[in-house]
C-alpha positions as CSV (number, residue, x, y, z in Angstrom):
1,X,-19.1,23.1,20.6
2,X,-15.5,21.6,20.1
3,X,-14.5,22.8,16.6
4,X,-11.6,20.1,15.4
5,X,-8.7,22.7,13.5
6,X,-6.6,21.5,10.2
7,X,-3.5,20.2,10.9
8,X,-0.8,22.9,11.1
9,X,0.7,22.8,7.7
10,X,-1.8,21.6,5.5
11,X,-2.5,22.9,1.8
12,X,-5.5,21.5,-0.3
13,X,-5.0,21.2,-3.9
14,X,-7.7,19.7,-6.4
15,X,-6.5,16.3,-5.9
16,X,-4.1,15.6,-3.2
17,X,-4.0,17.2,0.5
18,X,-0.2,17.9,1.8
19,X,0.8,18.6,5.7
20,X,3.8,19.8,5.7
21,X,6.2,19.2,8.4
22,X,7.0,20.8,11.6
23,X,10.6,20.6,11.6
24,X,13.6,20.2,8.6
25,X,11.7,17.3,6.1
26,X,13.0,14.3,6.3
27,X,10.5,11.6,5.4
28,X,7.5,11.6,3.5
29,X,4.7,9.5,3.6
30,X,1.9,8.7,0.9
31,X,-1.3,7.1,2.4
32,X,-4.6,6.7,0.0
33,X,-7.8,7.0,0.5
34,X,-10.6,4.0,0.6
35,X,-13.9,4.0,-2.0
36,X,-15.9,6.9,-1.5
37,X,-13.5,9.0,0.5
38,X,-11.1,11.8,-0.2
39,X,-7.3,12.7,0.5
40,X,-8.8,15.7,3.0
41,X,-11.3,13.9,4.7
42,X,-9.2,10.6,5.3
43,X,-5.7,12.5,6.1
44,X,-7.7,15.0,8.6
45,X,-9.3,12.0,10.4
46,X,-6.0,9.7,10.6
47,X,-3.9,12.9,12.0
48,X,-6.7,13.5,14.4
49,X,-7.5,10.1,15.5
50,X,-4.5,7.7,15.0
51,X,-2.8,8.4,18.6
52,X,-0.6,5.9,20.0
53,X,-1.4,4.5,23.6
54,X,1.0,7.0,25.3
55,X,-1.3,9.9,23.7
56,X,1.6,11.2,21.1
57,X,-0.1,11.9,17.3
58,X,1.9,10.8,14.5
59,X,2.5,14.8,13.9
60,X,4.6,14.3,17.2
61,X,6.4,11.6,16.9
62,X,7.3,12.3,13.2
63,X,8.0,15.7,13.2
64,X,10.2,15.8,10.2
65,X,7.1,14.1,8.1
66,X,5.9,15.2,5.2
67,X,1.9,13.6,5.1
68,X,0.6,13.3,1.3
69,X,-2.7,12.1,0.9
70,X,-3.9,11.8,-3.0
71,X,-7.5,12.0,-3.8
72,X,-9.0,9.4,-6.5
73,X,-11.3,11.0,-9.4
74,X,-14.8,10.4,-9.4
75,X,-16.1,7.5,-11.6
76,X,-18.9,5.4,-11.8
77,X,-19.4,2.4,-9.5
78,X,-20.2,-1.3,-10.4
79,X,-20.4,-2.6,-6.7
80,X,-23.0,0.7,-5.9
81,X,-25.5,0.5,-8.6
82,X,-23.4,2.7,-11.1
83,X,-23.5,5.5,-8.7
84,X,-20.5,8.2,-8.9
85,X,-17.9,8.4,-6.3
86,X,-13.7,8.4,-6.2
87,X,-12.3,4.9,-6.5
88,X,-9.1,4.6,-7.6
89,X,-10.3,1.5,-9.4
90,X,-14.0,0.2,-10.4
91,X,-14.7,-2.8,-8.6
92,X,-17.9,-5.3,-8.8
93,X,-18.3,-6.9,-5.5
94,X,-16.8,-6.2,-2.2
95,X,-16.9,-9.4,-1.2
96,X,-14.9,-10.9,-3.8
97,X,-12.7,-8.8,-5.7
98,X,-12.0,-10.9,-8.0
99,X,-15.7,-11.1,-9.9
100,X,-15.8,-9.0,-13.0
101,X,-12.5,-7.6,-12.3
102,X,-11.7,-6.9,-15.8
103,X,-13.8,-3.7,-14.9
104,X,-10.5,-3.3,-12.7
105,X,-7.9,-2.7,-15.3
106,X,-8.6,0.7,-16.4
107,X,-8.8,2.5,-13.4
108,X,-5.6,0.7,-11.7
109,X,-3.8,1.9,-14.6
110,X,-4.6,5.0,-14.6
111,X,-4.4,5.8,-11.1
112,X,-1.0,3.9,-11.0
113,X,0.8,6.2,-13.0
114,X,-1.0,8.7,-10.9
115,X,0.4,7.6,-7.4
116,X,3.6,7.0,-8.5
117,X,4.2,10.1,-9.8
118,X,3.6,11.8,-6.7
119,X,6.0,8.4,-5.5
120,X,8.8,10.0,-7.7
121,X,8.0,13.7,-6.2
122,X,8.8,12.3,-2.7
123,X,11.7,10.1,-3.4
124,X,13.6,13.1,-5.3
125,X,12.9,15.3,-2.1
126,X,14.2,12.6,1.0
127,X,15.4,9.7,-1.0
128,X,13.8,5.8,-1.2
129,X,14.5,5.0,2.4
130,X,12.8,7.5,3.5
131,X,9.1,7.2,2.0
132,X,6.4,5.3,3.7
133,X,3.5,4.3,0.9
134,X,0.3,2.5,2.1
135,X,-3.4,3.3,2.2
136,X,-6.5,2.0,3.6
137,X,-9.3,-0.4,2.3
138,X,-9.0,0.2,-1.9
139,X,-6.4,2.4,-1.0
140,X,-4.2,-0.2,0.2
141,X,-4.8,-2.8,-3.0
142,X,-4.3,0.6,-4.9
143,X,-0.6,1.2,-3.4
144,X,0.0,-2.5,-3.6
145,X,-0.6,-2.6,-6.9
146,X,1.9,0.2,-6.9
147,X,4.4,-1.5,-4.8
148,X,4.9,-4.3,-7.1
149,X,5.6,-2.0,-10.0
150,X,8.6,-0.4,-8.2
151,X,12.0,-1.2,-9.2
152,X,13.8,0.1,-5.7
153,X,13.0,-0.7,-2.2
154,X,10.9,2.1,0.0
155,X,11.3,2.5,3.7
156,X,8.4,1.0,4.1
157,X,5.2,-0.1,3.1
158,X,1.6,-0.2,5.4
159,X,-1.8,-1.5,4.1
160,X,-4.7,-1.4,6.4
161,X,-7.9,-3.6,6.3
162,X,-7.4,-4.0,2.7
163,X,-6.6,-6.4,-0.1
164,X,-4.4,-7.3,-3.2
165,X,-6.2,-7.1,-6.5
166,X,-5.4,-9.8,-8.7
167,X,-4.2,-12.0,-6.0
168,X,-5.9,-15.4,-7.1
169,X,-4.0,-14.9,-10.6
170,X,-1.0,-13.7,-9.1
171,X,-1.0,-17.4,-6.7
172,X,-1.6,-19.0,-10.4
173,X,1.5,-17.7,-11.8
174,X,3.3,-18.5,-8.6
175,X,2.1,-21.8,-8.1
176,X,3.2,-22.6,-11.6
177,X,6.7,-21.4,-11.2
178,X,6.7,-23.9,-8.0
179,X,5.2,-26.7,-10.1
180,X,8.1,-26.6,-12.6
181,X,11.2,-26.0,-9.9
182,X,10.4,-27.8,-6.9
183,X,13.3,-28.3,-5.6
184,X,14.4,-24.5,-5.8
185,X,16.7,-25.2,-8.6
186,X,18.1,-22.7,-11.1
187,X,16.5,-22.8,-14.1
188,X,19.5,-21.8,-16.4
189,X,23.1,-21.9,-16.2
190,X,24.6,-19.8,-12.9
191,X,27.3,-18.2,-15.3
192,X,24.0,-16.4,-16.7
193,X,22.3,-14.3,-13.9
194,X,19.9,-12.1,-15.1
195,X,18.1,-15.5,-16.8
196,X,17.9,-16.7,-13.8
197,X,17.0,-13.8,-12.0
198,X,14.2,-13.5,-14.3
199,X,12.8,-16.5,-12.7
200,X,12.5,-15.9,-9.4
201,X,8.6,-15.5,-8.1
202,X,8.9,-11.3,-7.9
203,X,10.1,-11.0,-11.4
204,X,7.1,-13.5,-12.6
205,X,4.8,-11.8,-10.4
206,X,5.9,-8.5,-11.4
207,X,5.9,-10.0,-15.4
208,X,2.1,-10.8,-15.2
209,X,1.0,-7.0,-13.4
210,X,3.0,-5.0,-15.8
211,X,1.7,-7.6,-18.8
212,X,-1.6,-6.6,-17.6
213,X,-1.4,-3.0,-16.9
214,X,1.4,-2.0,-19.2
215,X,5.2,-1.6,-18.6
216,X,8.5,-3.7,-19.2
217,X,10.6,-5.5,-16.5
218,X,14.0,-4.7,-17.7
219,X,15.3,-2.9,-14.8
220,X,13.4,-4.9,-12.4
221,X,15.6,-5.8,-9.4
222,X,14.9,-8.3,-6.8
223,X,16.3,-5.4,-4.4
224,X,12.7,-4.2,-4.5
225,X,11.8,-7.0,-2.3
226,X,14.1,-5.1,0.5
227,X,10.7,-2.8,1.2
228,X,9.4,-3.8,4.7
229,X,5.4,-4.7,4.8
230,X,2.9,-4.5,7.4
231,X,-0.8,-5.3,7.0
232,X,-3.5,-5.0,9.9
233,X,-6.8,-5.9,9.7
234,X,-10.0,-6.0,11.9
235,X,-11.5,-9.5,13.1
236,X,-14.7,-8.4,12.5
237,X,-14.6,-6.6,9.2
238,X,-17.8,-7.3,7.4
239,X,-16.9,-4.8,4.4
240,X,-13.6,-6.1,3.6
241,X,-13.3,-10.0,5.1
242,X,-9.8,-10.9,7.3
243,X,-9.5,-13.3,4.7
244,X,-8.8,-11.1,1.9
245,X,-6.0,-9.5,3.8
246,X,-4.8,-12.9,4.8
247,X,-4.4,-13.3,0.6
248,X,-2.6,-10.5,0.3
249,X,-0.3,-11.2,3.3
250,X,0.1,-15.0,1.5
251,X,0.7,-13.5,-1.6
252,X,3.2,-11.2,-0.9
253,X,5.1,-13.6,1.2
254,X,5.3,-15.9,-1.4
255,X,6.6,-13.1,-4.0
256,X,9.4,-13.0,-1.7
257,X,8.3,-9.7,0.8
258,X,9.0,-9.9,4.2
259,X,5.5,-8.9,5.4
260,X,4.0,-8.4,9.4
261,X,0.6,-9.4,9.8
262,X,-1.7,-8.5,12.9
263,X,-5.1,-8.9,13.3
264,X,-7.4,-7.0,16.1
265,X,-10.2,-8.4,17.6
266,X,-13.4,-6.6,17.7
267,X,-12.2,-4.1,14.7
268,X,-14.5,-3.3,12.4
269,X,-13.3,-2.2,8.9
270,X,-11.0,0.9,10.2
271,X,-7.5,0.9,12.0
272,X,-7.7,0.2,15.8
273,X,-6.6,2.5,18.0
274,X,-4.3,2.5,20.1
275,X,-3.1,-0.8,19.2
276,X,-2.6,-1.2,15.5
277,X,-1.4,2.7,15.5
278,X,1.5,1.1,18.0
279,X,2.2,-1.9,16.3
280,X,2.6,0.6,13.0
281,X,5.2,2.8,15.3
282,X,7.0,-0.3,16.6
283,X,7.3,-1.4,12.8
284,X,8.6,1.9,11.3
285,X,11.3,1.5,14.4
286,X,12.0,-2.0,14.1
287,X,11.9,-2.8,10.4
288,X,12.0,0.3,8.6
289,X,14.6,2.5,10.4
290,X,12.9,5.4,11.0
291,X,13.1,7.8,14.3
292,X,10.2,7.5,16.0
293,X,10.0,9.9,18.6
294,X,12.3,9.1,20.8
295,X,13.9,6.1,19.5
């Protein structure tokens, strides 16, 4: 019987589970859990599992990673008859998001300030550039949610088989700004910047999330665009449908994010391996900067 070791490194707390790295740290990077799931059992499995096609583990070919996987606390579930489980947020309906999802608000805010307080940990240790923050399924609308509420540029940002809550409403309030400037045209005088700056589509989109959950936009920047996205999604994901992610990759985009999209045929509702783990490695070379093993 093959016994499968914790990673070397790794500490358990009661809510988040930490592998340290094997070398000087240098980067960190803050990956959630989905529905049901925990930061240990999740950040185990993707160290384990997610190996590139020339048989390196992301250990290897980060070596100077710090891994931080959070856990959500356990609440009641709409979608599974009330049942307890972690969620970072309570959701009605997997297959659209979007029903009932004022049962939403409480537990994004909540967990928001959550995750980006272990976001600030990270950032004061290797700086902006060098944090990674993504998740998988719920995890990834979770850190999206997250992402828009940043006011700095990450190194990157990876959401896998997932989805962006509130994307229908965020389209609304996009869509509207297009309505009434067309033509791209500035909506005040260009002697006064920050008015106009307060109209491009990040700030609105940013405007509505933080009107919902609670916050200001006053040092909002449109340098937090600069964070690089990738989304990857299975073809045949019957939990959460391509077309959700495809939202979320539309909505983004038309915030203003530069955002990589890649769908893989056959893929259920998990990452594929080898492929989408070397399309995330090419990514973090390409877009965000980062060493990659031998690059």
């Amino acid at each position: 019987m093959v016994v499968s070791a914790e990673p070397a490194g790794a500490k358990k707390s009661a809510s988040t589970y930490i592998v340290e790295p094997a070398s000087t740290h240098s980067h960190s990077l803050i990956l959630l859990h989905g529905l049901g799931s925990n930061g240990k059992d999740f950040g185990a499995e993707l160290l384990e599992t997610a190996i590139s096609s020339d048989g390196q583990s992301l250990q290897q070919l980060l070596p100077g990673a710090r891994f931080v996987f959070p856990t959500a606390k356990r609440h009641r579930s709409s979608a599974f008859s009330r049942s307890k489980l972690t969620q970072w947020f309570d959701i009605a309906s997997l297959d659209d998001p979007s029903y009932r999802q004022f049962t939403q608000l409480e537990g994004l805010e909540e967990s928001l300030h959550e995750v980006l307080e272990i976001l600030n940990v990270e950032v004061g240790k290797v700086s902006a550039q060098n944090v990674l923050l993504g998740g998988l399924s719920q995890g990834m609308a979770m850190s999206a949610i997250c992402l828009l509420y940043l006011e700095f540029p990450l190194g990157g940002f990876i959401g896998m088989s997932g989805w962006l809550p509130y994307s229908k409403d965020l389209q609304e309030v996009l869509n509207h700004y297009t309505e009434n400037n067309p033509f791209g045209e500035e909506p005040f005088d260009n002697t006064d910047s920050r008015k106009s700056e307060e109209q491009e589509p990040i700030h609105k989109a940013v405007e509505y999330m933080r009107d919902l959950l609670g916050g200001d936009c006053q040092a909002l920047s449109r340098n937090a665009l600069a964070t690089p996205i990738f989304l990857g999604h299975g073809a045949a994901d019957e939990k959460i449908v391509p077309e959700l992610g495809e939202n979320a990759c539309r909505t983004l985009r038309d915030i203003g994010f530069k955002v990589l999209w890649r769908t893989y045929q056959d893929q259920g509702h998990w990452y594929k391996v080898p492929e989408e783990i070397d399309d995330i490695l090419a990514f973090m070379g390409s877009e965000m900067k980062w060493p990659v093993g031998n690059n």
